[in-house]
CHARMM-style PDB file with segment names, atoms N, HN, CA, C and O in Angstrom:
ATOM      1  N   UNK     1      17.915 -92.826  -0.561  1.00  0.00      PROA
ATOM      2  CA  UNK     1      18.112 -92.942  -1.991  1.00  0.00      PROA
ATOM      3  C   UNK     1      18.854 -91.721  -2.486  1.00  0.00      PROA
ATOM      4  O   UNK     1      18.899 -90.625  -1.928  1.00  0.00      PROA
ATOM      5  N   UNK     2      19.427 -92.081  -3.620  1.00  0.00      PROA
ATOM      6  HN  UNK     2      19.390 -92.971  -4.074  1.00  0.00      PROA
ATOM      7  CA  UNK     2      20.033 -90.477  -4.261  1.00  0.00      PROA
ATOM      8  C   UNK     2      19.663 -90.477  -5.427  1.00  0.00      PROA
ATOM      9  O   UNK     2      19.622 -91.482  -6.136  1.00  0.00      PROA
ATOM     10  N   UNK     3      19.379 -89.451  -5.731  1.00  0.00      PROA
ATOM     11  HN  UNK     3      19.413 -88.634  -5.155  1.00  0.00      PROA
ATOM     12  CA  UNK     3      18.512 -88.753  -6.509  1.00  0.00      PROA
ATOM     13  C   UNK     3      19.180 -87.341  -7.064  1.00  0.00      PROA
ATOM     14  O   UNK     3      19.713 -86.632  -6.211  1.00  0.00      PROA
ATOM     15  N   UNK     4      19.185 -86.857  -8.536  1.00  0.00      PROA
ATOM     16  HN  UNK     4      18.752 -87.433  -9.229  1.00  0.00      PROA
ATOM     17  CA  UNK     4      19.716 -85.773  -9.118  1.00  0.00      PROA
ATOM     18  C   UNK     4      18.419 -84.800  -9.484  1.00  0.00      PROA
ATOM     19  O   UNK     4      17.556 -84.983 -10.343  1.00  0.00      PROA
ATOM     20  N   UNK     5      18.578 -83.676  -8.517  1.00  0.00      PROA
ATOM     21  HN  UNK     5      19.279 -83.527  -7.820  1.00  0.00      PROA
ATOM     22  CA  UNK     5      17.649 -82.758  -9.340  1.00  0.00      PROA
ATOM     23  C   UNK     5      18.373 -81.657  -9.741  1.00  0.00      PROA
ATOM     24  O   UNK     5      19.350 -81.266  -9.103  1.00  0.00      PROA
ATOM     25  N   UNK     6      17.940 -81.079 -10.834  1.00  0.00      PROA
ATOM     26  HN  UNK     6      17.146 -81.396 -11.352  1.00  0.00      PROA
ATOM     27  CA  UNK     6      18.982 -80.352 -11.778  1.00  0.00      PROA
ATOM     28  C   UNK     6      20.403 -79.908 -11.668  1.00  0.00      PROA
ATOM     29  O   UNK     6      21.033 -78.855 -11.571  1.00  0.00      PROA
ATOM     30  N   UNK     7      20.743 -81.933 -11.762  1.00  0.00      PROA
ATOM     31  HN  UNK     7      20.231 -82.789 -11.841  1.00  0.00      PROA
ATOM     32  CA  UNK     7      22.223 -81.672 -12.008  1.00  0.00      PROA
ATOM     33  C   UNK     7      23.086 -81.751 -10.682  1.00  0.00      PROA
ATOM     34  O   UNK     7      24.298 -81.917 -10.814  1.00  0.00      PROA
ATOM     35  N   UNK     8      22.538 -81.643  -9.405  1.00  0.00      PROA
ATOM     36  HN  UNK     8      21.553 -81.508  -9.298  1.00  0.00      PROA
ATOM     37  CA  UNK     8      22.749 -81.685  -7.822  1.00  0.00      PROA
ATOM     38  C   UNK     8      22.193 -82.897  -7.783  1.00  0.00      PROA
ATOM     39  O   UNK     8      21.224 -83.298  -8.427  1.00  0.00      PROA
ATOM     40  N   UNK     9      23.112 -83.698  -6.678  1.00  0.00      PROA
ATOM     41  HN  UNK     9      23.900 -83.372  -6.154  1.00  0.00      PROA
ATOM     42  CA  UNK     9      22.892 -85.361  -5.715  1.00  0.00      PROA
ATOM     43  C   UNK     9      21.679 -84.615  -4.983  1.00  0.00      PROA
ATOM     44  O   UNK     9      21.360 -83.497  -5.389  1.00  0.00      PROA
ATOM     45  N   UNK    10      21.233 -85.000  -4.287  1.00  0.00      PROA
ATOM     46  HN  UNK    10      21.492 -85.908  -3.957  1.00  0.00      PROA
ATOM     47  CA  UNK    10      20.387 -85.568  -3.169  1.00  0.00      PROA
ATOM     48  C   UNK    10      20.422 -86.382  -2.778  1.00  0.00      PROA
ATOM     49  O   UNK    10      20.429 -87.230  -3.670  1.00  0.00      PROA
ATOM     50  N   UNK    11      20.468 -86.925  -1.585  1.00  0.00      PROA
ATOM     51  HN  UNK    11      20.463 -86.235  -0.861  1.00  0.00      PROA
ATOM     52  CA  UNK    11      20.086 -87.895  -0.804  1.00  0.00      PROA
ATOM     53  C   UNK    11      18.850 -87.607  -0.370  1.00  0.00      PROA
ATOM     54  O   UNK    11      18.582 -86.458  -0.018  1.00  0.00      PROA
ATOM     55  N   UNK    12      18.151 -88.362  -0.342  1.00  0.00      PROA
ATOM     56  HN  UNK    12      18.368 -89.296  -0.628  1.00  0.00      PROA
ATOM     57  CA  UNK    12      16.369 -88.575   0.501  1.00  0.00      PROA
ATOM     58  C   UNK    12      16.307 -89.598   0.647  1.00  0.00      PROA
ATOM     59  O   UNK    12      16.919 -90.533   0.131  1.00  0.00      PROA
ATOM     60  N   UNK    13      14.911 -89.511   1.998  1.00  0.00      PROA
ATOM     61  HN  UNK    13      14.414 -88.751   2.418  1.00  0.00      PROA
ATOM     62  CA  UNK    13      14.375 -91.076   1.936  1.00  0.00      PROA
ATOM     63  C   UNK    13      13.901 -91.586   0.904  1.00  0.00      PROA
ATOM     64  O   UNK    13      13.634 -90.946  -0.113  1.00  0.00      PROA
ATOM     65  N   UNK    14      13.693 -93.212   1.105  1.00  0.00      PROA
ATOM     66  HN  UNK    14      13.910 -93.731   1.931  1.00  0.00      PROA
ATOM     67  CA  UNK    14      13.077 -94.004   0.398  1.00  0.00      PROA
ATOM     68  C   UNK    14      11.727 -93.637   0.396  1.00  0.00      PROA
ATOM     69  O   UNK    14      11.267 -93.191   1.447  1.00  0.00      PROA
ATOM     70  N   UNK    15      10.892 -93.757  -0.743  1.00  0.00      PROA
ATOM     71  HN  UNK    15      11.266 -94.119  -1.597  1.00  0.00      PROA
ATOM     72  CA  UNK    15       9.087 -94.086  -0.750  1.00  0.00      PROA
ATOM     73  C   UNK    15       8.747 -92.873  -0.858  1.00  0.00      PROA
ATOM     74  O   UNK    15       7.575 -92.686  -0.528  1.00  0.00      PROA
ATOM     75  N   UNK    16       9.618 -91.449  -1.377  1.00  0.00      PROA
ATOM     76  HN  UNK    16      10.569 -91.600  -1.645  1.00  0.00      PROA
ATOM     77  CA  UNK    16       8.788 -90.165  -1.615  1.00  0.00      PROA
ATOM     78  C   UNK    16       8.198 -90.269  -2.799  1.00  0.00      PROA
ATOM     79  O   UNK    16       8.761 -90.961  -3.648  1.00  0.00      PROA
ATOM     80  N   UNK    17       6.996 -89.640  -3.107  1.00  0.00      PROA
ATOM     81  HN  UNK    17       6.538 -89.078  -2.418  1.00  0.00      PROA
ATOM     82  CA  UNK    17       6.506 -88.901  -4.158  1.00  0.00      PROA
ATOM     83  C   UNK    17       7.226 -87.813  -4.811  1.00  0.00      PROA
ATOM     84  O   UNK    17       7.972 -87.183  -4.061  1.00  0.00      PROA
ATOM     85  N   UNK    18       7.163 -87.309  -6.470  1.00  0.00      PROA
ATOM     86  HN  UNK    18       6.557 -87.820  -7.079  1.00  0.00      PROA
ATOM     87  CA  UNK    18       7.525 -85.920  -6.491  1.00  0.00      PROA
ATOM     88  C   UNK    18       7.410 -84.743  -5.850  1.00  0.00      PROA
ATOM     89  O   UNK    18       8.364 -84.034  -5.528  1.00  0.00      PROA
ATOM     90  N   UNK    19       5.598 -84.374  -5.538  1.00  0.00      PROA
ATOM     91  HN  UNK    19       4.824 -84.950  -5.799  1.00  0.00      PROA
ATOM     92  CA  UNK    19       5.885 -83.765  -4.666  1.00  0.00      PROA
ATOM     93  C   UNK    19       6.422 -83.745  -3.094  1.00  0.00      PROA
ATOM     94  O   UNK    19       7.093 -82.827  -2.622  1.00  0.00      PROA
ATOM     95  N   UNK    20       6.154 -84.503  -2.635  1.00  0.00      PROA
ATOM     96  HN  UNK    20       5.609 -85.249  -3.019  1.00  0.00      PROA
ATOM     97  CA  UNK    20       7.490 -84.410  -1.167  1.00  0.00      PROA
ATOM     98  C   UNK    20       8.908 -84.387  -1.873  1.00  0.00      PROA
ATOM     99  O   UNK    20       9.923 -84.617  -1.214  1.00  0.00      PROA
ATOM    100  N   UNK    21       8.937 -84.218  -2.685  1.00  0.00      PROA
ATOM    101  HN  UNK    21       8.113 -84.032  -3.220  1.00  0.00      PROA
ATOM    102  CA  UNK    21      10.728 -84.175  -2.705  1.00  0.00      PROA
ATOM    103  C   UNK    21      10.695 -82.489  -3.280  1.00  0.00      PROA
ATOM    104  O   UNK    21      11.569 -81.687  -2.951  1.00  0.00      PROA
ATOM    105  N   UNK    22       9.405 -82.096  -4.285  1.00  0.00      PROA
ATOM    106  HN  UNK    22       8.695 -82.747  -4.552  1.00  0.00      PROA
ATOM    107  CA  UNK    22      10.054 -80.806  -4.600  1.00  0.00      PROA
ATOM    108  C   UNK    22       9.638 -80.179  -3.279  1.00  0.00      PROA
ATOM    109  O   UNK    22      10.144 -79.059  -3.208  1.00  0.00      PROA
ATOM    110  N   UNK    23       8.845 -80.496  -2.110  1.00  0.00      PROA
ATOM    111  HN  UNK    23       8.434 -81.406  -2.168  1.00  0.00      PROA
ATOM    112  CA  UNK    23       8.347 -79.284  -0.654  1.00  0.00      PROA
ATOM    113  C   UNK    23       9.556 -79.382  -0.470  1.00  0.00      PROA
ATOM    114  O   UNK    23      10.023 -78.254  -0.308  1.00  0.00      PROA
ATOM    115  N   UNK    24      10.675 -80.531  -0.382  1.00  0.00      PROA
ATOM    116  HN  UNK    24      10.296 -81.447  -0.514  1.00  0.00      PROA
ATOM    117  CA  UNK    24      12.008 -80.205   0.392  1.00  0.00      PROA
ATOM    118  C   UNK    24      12.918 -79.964  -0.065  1.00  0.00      PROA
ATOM    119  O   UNK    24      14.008 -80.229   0.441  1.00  0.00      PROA
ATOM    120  N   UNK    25      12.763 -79.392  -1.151  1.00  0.00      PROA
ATOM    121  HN  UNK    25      11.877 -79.177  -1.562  1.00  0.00      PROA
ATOM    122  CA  UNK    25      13.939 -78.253  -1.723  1.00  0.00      PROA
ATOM    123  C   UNK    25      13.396 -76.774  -1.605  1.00  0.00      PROA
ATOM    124  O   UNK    25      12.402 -76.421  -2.241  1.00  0.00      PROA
ATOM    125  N   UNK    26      14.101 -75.908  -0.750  1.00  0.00      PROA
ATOM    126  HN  UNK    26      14.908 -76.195  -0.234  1.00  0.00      PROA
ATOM    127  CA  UNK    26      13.687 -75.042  -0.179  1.00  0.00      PROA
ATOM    128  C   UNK    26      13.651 -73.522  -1.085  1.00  0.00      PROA
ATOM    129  O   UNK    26      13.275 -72.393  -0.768  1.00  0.00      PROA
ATOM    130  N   UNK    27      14.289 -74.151  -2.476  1.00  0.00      PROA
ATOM    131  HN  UNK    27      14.594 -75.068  -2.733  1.00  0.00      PROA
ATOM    132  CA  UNK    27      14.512 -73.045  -3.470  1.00  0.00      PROA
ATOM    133  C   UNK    27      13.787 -73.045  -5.163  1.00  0.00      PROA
ATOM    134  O   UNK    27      13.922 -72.344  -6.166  1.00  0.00      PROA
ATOM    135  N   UNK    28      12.865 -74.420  -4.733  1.00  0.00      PROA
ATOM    136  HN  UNK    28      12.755 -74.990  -3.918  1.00  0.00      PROA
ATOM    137  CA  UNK    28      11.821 -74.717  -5.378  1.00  0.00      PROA
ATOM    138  C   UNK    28      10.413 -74.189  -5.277  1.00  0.00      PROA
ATOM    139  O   UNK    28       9.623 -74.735  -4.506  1.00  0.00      PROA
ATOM    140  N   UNK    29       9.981 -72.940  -6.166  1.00  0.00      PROA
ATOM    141  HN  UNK    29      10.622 -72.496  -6.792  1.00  0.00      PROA
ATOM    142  CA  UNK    29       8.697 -72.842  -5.721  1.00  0.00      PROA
ATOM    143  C   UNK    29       7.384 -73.662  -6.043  1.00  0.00      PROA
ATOM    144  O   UNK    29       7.482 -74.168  -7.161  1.00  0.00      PROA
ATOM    145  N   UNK    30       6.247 -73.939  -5.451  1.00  0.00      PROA
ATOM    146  HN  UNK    30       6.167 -73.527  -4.543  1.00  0.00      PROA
ATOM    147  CA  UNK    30       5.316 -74.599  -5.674  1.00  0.00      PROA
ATOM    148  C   UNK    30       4.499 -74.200  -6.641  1.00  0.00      PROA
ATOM    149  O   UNK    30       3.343 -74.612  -6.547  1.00  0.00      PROA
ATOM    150  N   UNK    31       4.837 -73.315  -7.814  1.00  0.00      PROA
ATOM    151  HN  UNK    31       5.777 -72.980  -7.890  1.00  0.00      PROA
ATOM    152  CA  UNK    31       3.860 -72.599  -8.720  1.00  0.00      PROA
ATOM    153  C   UNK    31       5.047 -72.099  -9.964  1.00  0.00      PROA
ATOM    154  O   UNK    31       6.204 -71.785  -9.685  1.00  0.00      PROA
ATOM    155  N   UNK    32       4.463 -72.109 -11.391  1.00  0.00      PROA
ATOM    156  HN  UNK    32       3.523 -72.364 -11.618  1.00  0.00      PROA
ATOM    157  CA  UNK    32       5.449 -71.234 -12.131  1.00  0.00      PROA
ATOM    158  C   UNK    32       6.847 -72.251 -12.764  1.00  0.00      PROA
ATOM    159  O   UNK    32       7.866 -71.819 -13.303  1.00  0.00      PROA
ATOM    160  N   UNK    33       6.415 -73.975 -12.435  1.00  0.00      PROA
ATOM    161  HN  UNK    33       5.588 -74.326 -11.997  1.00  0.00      PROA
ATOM    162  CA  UNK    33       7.460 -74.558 -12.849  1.00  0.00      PROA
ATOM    163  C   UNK    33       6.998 -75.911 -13.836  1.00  0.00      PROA
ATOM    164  O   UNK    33       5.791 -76.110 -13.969  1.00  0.00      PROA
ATOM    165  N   UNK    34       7.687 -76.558 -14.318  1.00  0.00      PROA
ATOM    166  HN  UNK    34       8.668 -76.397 -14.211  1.00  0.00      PROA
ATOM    167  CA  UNK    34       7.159 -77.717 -15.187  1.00  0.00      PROA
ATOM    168  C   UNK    34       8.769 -78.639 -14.249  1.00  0.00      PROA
ATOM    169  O   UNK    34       9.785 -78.218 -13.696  1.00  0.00      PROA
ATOM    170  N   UNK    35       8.221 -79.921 -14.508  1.00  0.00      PROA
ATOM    171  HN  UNK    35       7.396 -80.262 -14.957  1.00  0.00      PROA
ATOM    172  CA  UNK    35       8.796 -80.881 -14.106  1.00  0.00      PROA
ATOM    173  C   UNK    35       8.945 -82.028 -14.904  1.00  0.00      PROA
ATOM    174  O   UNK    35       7.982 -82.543 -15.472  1.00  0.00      PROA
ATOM    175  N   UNK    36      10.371 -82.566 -15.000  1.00  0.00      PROA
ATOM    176  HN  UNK    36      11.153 -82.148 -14.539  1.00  0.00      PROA
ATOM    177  CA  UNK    36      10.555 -83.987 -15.561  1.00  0.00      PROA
ATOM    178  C   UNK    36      11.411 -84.784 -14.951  1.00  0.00      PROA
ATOM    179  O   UNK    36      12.446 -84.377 -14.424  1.00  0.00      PROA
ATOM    180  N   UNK    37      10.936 -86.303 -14.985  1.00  0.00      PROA
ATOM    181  HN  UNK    37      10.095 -86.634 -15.413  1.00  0.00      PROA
ATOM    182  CA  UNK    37      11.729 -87.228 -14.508  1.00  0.00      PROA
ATOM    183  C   UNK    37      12.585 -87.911 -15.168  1.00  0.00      PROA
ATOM    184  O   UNK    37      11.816 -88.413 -15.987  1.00  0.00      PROA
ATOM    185  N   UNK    38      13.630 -88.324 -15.440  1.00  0.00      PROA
ATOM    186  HN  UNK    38      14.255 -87.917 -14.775  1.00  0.00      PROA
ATOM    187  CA  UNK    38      14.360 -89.013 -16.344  1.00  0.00      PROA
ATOM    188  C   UNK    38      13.755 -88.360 -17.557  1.00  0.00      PROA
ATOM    189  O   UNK    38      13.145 -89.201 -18.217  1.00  0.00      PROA
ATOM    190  N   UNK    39      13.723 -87.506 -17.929  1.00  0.00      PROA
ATOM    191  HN  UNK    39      14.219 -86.822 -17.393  1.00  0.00      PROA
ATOM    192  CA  UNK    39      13.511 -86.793 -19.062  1.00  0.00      PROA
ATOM    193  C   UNK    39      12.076 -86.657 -19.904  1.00  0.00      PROA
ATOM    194  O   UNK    39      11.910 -86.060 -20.968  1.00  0.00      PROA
ATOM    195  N   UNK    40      10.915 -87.515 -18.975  1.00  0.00      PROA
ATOM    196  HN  UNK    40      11.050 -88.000 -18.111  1.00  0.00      PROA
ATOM    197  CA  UNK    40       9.683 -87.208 -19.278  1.00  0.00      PROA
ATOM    198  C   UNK    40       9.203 -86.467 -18.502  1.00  0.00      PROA
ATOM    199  O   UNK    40       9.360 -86.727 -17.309  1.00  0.00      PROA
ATOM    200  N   UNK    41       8.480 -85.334 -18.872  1.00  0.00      PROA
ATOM    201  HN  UNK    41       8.353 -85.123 -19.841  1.00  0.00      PROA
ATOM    202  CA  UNK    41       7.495 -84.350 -17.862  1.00  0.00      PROA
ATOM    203  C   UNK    41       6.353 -85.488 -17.589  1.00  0.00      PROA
ATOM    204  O   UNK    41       6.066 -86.577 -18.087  1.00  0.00      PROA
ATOM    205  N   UNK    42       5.712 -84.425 -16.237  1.00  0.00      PROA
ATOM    206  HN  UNK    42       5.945 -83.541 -15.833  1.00  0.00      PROA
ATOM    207  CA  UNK    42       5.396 -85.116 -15.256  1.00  0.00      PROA
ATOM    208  C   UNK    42       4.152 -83.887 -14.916  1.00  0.00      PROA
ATOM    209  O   UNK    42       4.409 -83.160 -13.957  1.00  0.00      PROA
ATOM    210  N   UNK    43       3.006 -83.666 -15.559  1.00  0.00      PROA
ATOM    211  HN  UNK    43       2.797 -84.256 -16.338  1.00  0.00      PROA
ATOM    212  CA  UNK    43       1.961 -82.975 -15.313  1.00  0.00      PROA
ATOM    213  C   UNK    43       1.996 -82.823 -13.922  1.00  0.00      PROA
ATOM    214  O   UNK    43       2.673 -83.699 -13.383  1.00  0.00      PROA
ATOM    215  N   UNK    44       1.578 -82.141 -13.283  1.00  0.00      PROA
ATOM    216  HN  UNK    44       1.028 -81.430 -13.721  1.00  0.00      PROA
ATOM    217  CA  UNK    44       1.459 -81.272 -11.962  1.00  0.00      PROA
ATOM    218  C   UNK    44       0.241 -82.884 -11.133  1.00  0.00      PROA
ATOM    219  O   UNK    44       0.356 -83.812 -10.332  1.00  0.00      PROA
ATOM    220  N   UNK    45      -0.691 -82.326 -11.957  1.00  0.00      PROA
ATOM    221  HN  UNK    45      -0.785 -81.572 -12.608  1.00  0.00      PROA
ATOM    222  CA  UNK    45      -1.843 -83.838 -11.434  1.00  0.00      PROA
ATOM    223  C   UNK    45      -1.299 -84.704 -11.305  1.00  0.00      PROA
ATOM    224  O   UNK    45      -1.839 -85.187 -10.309  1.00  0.00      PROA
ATOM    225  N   UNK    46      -0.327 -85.542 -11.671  1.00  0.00      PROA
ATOM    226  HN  UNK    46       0.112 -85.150 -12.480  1.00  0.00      PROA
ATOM    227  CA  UNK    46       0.385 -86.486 -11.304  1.00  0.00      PROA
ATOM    228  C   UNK    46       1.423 -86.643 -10.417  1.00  0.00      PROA
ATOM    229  O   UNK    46       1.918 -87.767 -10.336  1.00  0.00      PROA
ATOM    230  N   UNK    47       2.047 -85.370  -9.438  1.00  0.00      PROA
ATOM    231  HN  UNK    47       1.645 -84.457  -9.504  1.00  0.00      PROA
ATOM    232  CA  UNK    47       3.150 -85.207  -8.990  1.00  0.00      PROA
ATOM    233  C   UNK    47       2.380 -86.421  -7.816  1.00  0.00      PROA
ATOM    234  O   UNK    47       2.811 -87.567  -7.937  1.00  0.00      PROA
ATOM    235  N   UNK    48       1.552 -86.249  -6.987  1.00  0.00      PROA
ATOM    236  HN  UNK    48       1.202 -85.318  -6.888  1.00  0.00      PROA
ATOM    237  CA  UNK    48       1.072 -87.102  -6.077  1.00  0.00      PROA
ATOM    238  C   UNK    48       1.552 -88.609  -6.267  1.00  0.00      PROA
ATOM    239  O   UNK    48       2.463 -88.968  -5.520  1.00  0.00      PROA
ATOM    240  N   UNK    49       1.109 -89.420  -7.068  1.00  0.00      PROA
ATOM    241  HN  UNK    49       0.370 -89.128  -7.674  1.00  0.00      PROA
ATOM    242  CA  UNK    49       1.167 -90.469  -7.769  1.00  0.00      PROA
ATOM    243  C   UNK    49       2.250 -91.029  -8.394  1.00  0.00      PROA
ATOM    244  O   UNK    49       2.334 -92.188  -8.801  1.00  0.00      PROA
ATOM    245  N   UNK    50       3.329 -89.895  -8.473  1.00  0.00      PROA
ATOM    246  HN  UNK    50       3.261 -88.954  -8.143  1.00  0.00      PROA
ATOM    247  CA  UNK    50       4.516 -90.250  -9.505  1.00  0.00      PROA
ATOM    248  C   UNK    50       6.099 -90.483  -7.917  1.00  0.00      PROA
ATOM    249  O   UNK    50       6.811 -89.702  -7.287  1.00  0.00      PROA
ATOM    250  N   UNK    51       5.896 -92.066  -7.968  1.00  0.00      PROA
ATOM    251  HN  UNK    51       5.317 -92.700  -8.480  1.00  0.00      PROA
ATOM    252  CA  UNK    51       6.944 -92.271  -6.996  1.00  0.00      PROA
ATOM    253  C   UNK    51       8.625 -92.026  -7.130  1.00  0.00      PROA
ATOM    254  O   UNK    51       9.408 -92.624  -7.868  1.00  0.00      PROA
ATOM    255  N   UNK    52       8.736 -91.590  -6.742  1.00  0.00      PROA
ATOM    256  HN  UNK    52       8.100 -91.104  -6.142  1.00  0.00      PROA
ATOM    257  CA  UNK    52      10.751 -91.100  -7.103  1.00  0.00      PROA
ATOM    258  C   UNK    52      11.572 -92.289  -6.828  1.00  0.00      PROA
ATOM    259  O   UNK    52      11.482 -92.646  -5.653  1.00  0.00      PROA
ATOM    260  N   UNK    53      12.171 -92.844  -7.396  1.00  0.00      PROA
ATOM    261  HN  UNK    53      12.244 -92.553  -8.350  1.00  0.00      PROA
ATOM    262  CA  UNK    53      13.398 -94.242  -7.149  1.00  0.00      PROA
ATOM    263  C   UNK    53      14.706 -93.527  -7.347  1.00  0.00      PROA
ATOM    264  O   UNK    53      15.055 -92.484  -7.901  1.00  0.00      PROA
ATOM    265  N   UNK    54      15.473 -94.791  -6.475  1.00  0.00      PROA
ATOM    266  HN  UNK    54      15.189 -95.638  -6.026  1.00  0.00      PROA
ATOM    267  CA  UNK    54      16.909 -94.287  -6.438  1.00  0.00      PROA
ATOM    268  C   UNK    54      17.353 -93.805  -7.361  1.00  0.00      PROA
ATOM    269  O   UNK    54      16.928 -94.531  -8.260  1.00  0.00      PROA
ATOM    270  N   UNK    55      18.145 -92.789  -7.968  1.00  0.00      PROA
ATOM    271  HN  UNK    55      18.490 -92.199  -7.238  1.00  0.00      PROA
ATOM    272  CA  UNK    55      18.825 -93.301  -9.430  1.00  0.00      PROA
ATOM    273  C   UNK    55      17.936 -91.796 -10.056  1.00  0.00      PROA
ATOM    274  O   UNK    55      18.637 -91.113 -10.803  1.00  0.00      PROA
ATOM    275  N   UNK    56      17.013 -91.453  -9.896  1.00  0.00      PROA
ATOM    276  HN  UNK    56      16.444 -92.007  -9.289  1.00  0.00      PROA
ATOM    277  CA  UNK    56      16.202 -90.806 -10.692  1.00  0.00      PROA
ATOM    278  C   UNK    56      16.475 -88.946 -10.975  1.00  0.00      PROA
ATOM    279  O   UNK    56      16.515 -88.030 -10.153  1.00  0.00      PROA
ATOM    280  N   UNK    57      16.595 -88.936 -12.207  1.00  0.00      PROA
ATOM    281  HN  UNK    57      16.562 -89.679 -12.875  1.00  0.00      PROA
ATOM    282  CA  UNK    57      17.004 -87.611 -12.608  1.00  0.00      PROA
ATOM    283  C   UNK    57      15.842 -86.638 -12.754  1.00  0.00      PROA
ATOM    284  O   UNK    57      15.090 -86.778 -13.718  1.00  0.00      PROA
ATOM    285  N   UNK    58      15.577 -85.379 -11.619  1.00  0.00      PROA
ATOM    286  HN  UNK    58      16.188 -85.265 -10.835  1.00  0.00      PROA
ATOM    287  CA  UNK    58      14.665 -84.085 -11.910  1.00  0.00      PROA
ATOM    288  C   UNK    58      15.106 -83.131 -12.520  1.00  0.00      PROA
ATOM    289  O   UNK    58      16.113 -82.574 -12.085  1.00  0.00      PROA
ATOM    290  N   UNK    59      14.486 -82.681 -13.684  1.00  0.00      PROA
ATOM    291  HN  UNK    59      13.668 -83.134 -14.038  1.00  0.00      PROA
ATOM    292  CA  UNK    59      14.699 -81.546 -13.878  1.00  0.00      PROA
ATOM    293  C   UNK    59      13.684 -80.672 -13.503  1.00  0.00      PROA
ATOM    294  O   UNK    59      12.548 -81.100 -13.706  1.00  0.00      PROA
ATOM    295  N   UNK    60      13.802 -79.321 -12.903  1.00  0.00      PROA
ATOM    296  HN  UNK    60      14.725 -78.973 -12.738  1.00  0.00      PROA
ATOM    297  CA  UNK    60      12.711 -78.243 -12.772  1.00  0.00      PROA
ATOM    298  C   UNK    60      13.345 -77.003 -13.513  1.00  0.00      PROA
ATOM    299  O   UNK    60      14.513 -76.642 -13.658  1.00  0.00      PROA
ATOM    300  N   UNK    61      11.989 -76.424 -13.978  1.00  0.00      PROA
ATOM    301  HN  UNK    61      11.040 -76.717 -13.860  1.00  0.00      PROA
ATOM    302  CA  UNK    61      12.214 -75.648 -15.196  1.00  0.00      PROA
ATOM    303  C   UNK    61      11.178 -74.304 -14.499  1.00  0.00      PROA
ATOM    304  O   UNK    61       9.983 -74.434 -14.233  1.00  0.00      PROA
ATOM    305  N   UNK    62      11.954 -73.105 -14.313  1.00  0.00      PROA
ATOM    306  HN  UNK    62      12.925 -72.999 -14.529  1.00  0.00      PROA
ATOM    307  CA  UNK    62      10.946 -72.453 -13.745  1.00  0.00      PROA
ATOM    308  C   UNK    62      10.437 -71.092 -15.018  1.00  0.00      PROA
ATOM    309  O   UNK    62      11.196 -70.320 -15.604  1.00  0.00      PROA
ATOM    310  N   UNK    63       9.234 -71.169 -15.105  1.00  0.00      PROA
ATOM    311  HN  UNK    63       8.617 -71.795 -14.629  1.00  0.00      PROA
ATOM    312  CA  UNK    63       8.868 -70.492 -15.984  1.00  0.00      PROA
ATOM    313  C   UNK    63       8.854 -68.890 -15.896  1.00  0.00      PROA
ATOM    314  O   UNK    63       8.111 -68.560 -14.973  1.00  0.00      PROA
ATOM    315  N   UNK    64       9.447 -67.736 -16.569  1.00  0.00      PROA
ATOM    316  HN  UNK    64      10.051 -68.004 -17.319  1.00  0.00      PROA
ATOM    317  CA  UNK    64       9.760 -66.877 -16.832  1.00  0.00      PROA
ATOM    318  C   UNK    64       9.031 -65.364 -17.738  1.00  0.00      PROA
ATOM    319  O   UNK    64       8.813 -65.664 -18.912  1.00  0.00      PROA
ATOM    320  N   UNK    65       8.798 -64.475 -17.539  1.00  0.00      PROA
ATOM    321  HN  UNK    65       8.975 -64.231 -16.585  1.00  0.00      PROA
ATOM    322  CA  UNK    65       8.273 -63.545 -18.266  1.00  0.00      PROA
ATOM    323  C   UNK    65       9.209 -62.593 -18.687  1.00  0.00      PROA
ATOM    324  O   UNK    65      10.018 -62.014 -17.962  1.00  0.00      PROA
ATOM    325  N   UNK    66       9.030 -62.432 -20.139  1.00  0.00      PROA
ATOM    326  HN  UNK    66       8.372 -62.902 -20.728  1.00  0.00      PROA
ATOM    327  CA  UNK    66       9.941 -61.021 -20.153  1.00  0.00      PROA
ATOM    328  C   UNK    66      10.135 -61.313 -21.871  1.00  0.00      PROA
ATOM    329  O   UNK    66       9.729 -62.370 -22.356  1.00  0.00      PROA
ATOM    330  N   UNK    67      10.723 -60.377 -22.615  1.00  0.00      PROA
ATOM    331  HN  UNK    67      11.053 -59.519 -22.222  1.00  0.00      PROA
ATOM    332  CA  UNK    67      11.098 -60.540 -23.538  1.00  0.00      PROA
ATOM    333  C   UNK    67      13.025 -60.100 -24.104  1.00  0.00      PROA
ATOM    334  OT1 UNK    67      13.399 -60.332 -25.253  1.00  0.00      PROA
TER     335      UNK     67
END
């Protein structure tokens, strides 16, 4: 399937979850980020449960300190 996460193709297999798709981006960390699919966020508790289809747009948003 291909798949856009922020703004970059992907190709992946068929039948991933969110999370298996964010473990295999290698510049994604597992902590410190919010996530949306086609433009709805996607609570962390749900990454399990939330299946990725062809076509489908990620954004990851990594959260920041500082002023």
């Amino acid at each position: 399937m291909k798949i856009t996460i922020n703004k970059t193709e992907q190709e992946l297999n068929d039948g991933l979850n969110l999370k298996q798709v964010l473990e295999q981006m290698p510049n994604i960390p597992e902590s410190g980020i919010a996530v949306a699919v086609n433009g709805d966020v996607v609570p962390k508790t749900d990454w399990e449960s939330r299946i990725i289809a062809d076509g489908d747009a990620i954004m990851v948003i990594r959260a920041f300190y500082g002023g």
